[in-house]
C-alpha positions in Angstrom: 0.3 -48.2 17.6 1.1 -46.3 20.9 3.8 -44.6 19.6 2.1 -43.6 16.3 -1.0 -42.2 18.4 1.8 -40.0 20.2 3.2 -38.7 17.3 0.0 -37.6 16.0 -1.3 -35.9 18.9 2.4 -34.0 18.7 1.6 -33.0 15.1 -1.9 -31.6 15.8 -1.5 -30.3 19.1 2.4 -29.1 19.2 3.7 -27.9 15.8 2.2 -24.8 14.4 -0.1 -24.3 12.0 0.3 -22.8 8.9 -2.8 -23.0 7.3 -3.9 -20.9 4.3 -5.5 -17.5 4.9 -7.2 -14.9 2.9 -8.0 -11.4 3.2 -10.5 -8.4 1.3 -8.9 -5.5 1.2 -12.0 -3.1 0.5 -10.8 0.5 1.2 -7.4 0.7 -0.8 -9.0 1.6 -4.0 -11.9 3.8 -5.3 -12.8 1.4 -8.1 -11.4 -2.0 -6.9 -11.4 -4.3 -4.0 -8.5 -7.0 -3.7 -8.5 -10.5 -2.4 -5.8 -11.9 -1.0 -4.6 -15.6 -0.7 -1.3 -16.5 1.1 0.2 -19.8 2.4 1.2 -19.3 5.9 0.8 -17.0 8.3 2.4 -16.9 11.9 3.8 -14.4 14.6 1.6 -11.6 13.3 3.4 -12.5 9.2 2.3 -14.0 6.6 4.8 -15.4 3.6 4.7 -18.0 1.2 3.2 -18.3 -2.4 0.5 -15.8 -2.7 -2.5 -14.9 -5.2 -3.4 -11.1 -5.4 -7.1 -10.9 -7.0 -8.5 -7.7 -8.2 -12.4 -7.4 -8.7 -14.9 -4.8 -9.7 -16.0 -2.7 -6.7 -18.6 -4.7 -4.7 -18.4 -8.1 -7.0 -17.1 -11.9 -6.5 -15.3 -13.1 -9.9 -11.9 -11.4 -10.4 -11.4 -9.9 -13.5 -6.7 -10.4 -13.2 -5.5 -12.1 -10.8 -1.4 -11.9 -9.9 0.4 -14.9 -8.7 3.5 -14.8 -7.0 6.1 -17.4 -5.2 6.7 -15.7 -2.2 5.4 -13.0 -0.5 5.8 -11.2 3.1 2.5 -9.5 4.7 2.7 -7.9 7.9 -0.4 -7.9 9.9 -2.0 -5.2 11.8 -3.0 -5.6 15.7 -6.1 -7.2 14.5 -4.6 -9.5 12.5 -5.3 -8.1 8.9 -3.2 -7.2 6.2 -2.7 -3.8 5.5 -2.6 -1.5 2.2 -1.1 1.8 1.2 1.4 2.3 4.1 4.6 2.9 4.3 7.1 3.6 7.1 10.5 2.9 6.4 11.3 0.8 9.8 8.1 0.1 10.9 4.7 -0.7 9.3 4.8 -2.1 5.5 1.9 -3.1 3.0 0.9 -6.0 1.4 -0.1 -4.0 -1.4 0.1 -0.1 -3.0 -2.1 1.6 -4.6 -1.3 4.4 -6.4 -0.5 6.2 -9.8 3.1 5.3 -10.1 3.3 7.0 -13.2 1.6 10.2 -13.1 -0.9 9.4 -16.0 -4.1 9.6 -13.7 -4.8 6.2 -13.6 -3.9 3.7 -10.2 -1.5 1.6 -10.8 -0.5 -1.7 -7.6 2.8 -3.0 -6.2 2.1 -5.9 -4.5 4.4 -7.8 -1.9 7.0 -10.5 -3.7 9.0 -11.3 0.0 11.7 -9.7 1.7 14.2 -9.1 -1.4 14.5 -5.3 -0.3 17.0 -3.7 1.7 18.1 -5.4 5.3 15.7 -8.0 4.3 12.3 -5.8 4.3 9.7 -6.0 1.4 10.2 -5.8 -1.9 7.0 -5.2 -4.5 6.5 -5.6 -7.8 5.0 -2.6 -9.8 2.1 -3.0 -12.5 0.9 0.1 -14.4 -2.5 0.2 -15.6 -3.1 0.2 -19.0 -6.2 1.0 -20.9 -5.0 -0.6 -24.1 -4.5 -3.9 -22.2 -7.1 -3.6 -20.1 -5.6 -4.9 -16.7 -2.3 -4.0 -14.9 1.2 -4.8 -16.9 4.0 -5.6 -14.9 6.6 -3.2 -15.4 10.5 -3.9 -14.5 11.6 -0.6 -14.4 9.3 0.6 -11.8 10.1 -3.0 -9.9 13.8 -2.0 -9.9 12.8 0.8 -7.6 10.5 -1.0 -5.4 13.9 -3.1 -3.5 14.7 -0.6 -1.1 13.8 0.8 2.0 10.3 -0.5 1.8 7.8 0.9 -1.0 9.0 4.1 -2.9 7.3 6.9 -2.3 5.1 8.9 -4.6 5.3 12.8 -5.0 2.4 14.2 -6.6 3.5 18.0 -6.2 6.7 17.3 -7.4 5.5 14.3 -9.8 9.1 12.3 -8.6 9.0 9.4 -7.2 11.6 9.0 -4.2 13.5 5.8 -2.5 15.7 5.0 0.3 18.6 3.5 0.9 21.3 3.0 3.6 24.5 0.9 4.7 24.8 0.9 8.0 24.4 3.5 10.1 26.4 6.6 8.7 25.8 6.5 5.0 22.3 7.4 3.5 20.8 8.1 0.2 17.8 9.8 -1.0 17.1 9.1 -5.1 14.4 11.1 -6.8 12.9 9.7 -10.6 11.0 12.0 -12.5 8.2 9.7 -15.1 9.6 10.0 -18.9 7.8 7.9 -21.6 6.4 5.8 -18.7 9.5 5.1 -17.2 11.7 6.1 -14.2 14.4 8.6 -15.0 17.0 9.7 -12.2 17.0 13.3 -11.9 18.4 13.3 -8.1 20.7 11.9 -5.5 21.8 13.3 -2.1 24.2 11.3 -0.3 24.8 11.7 3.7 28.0 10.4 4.6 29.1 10.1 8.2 32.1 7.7 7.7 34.6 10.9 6.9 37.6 10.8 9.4 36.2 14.3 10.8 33.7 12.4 13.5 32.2 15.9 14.1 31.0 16.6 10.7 28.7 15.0 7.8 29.3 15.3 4.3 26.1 16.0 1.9 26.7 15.3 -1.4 23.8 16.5 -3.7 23.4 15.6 -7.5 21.2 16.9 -9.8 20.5 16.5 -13.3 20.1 19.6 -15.4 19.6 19.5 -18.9 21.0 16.4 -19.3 24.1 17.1 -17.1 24.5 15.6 -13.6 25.6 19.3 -11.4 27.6 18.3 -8.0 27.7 20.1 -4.6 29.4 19.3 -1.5 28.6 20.6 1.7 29.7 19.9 5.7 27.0 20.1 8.4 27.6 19.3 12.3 26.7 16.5 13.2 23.6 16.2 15.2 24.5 14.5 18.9 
C-alpha cells in the first residue's frame, strides 16, 4: 500500500502534465475566428492530435472543423498560439491566413507537425471554395507548404515564394505563379557556396519564359 501511495504522489506531483489545451484565435481573420484544440503542450510547444474549428465571426458552433494527427504550435511569451507569422528561423504559426490563390477569397494552412525542412512546421493548405462552401484541402499548395516554414505570399507580384537550404552554403529561392488554381514554377535562384573557389558564390537563376526555362550564371564575392 506504501509503495503504491509513493508511486502515485510521483505520477501527480513529478511527471509532467500534458493535459489538453485550447486556444481562440480572434484577430487572424476579418470574417472568422478559429478554435483550437491540441493534446499536449509543454516547454512553451504544443504537438499532438489537433482540431482546427472555424466559426462565424463572434459565434459558438463551428460551421468545418479540420482534424489532424499531429500538429506543432509554438507559443508566444504569454503562452498563446500565434497566427499569420512567419520567420524562417524563428517564430512560426499555428495557422495562416491568407489568399493562397489570388482569387480574393482567404484561404488557411494550418499546422500538421514538423514534416518541413530541419524538422520545422509543415502546413496543410485549404482554398476556399464558394461552390463547396467551406475550405478544400488542396495537395498541390500542401507540397509547397514543407519547407522553410510557411511559403510566402506575394500580392504585388501574385507568386508565391519558398525556401529551402542544405547546410550552410547552398540556398534556394522558388517562386510559383497561380494557374487554374494551382502552383506553377516560374522561378528558381540557386546560391551555391560549395564551389572549390572559397572566395566566391555561384548564383544560378532560372526563369521560365514562354514556356522555356532561360539560365544565367553569375559569381559574387563572398560576403565575410
Amino acid at each position: 500500500m506504501k509503495t503504491f501511495f509513493l508511486t502515485c504522489l510521483f505520477l501527480i506531483f513529478c511527471l509532467p502534465a500534458f493535459a489538453q489545451k485550447t486556444f481562440e484565435l480572434k484577430d487572424a481573420s476579418k470574417y472568422f475566428d478559429i478554435k483550437i484544440k491540441v493534446a499536449k503542450c509543454e516547454d512553451g510547444f504544443c504537438s499532438g492530435k489537433a482540431t482546427f474549428s472555424f466559426l462565424k465571426k463572434g459565434g459558438t458552433t463551428p460551421y468545418q472543423v479540420i482534424n489532424l494527427p499531429d500538429t506543432q504550435i509554438q507559443l508566444d511569451e504569454n503562452g498563446n498560439a500565434q497566427a499569420n507569422i512567419s520567420m524562417l528561423y524563428d517564430n512560426q504559426s499555428a495557422v495562416n491566413i491568407d489568399d493562397f490563390n489570388f482569387d480574393g477569397m482567404e484561404d488557411v494552412a494550418v499546422c500538421d507537425g514538423a514534416n518541413g525542412s530541419y524538422g520545422g512546421p509543415s502546413y496543410q493548405v485549404y482554398l476556399s471554395s464558394k461552390s463547396a462552401g467551406k475550405f478544400v484541402f488542396s495537395q498541390a499548395f500542401t507540397d509547397l507548404g514543407s519547407h522553410l516554414g510557411m511559403f510566402e505570399v506575394d500580392k504585388e507580384k501574385k507568386v508565391l515564394r519558398i525556401f529551402d537550404k542544405s547546410g550552410c552554403c547552398w540556398h534556394v529561392t522558388e517562386e510559383y505563379s497561380v494557374v487554374n488554381n494551382r502552383p506553377v514554377k516560374v522561378f528558381v535562384e540557386e546560391e551555391d557556396a560549395t564551389i572549390p573557389d572559397e572566395t566566391k558564390v555561384k548564383i544560378t537563376t532560372k526563369t521560365l519564359v514562354k514556356g522555356k526555362w532561360q539560365t544565367k550564371v553569375k559569381y559574387v564575392k563572398r560576403e565575410q
